[in-house]
C-alpha positions as CSV (number, residue, x, y, z in Angstrom):
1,X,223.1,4.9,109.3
2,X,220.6,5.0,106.4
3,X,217.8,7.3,105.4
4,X,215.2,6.6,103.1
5,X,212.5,9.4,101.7
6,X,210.0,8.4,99.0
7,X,208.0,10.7,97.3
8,X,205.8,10.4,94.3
9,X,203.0,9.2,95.5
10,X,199.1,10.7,94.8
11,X,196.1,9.9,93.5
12,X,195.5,8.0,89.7
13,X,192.7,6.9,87.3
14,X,193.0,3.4,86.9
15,X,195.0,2.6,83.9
16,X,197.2,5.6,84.7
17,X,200.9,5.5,85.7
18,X,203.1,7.1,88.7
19,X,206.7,7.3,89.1
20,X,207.9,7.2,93.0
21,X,211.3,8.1,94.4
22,X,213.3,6.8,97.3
23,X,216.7,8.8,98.3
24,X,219.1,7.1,99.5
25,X,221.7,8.7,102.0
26,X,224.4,7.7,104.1
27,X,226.3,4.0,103.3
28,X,224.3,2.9,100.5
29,X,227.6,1.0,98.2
30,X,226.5,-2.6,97.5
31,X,223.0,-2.8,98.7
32,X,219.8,-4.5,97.9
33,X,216.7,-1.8,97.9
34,X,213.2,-2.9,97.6
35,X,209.8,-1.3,97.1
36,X,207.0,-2.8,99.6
37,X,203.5,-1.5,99.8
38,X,201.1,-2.0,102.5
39,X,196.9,-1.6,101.7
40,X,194.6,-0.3,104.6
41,X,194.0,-3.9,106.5
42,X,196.2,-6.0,104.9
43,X,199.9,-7.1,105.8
44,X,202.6,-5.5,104.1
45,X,203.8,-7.3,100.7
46,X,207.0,-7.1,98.8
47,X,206.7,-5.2,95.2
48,X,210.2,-5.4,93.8
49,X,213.8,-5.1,94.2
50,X,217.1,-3.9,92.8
51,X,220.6,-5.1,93.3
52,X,223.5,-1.8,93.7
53,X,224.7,-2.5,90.1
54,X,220.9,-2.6,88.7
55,X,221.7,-5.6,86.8
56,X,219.6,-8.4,89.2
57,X,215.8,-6.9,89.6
58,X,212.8,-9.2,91.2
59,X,209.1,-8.6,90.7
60,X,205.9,-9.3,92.7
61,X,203.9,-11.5,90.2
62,X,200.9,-9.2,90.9
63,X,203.0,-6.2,89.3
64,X,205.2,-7.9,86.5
65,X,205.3,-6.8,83.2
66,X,203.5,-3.5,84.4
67,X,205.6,-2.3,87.2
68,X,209.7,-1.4,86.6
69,X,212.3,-0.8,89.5
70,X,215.7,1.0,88.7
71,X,218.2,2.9,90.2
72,X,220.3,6.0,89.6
73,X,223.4,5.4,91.9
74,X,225.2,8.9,90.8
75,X,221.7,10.1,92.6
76,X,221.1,7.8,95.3
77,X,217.6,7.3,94.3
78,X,215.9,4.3,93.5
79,X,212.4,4.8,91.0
80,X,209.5,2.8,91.0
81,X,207.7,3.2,87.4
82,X,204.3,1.7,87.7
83,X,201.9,1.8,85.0
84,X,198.5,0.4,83.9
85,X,197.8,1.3,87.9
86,X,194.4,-0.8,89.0
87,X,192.6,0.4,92.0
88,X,193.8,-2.9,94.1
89,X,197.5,-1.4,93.6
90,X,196.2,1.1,96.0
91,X,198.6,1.4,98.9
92,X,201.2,3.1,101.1
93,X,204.6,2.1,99.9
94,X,207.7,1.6,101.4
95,X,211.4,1.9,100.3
96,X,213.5,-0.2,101.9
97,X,217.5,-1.4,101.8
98,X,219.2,-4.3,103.2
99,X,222.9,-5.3,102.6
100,X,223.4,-8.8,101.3
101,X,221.3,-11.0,99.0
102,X,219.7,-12.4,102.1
103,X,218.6,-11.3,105.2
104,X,215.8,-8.7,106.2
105,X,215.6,-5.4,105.1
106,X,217.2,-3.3,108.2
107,X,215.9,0.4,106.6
108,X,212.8,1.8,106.0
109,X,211.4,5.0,104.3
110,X,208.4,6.7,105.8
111,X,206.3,5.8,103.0
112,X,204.3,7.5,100.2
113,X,200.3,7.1,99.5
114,X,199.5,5.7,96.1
115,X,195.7,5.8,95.7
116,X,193.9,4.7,92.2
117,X,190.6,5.4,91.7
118,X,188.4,3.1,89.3
């Protein structure tokens, strides 16, 4: 079994930057972890993921080149720089892990709120 808890979340100026957190515990060795966010009305939409050696990373195009996923394993927490935040970034997002390149992602986090005001 696997437990996700984000944190980081709050409210930003547009053009500001966050940093979330998602810890990681119970069998986490080899797994994919993404961040997803999910705006009030609107379906939820993958941000980014990470690979368990950090080395493979994928990127929303609506965040690239502003947004950075990585991964501490010693910590089990996986961080979710964003930066140059614009108001439609604002969101509830989700950590979640699946094992295997493919496949859905069986664990979720609870979620943080990311608001950014304009």
């Amino acid at each position: 079994q696997v437990q996700l808890v984000e944190s980081g979340g709050g409210l930003v100026q547009a053009g500001g930057s966050l940093r979330l957190s998602c810890v990681a515990s119970g069998r986490t060795f080899g797994s994919y972890t993404a961040w997803f966010r999910q705006a009030p009305g609107k379906e939820r939409e993958f941000v980014a993921n990470i690979n368990w050696g950090g080395g493979s990373t994928t990127y929303a195009d609506s965040v690239k080149d502003r947004f950075t996923i990585s991964r501490a394993n010693a910590k089990n927490t996986i961080y979710l720089q964003m930066n140059s935040l614009k108001p439609e970034d604002t969101a509830v997002y989700y950590c979640a892990l699946k094992y295997g390149i493919a496949g859905r992602y069986d664990y979720w986090g609870q979620g943080t709120q990311v608001t950014v005001s304009s």
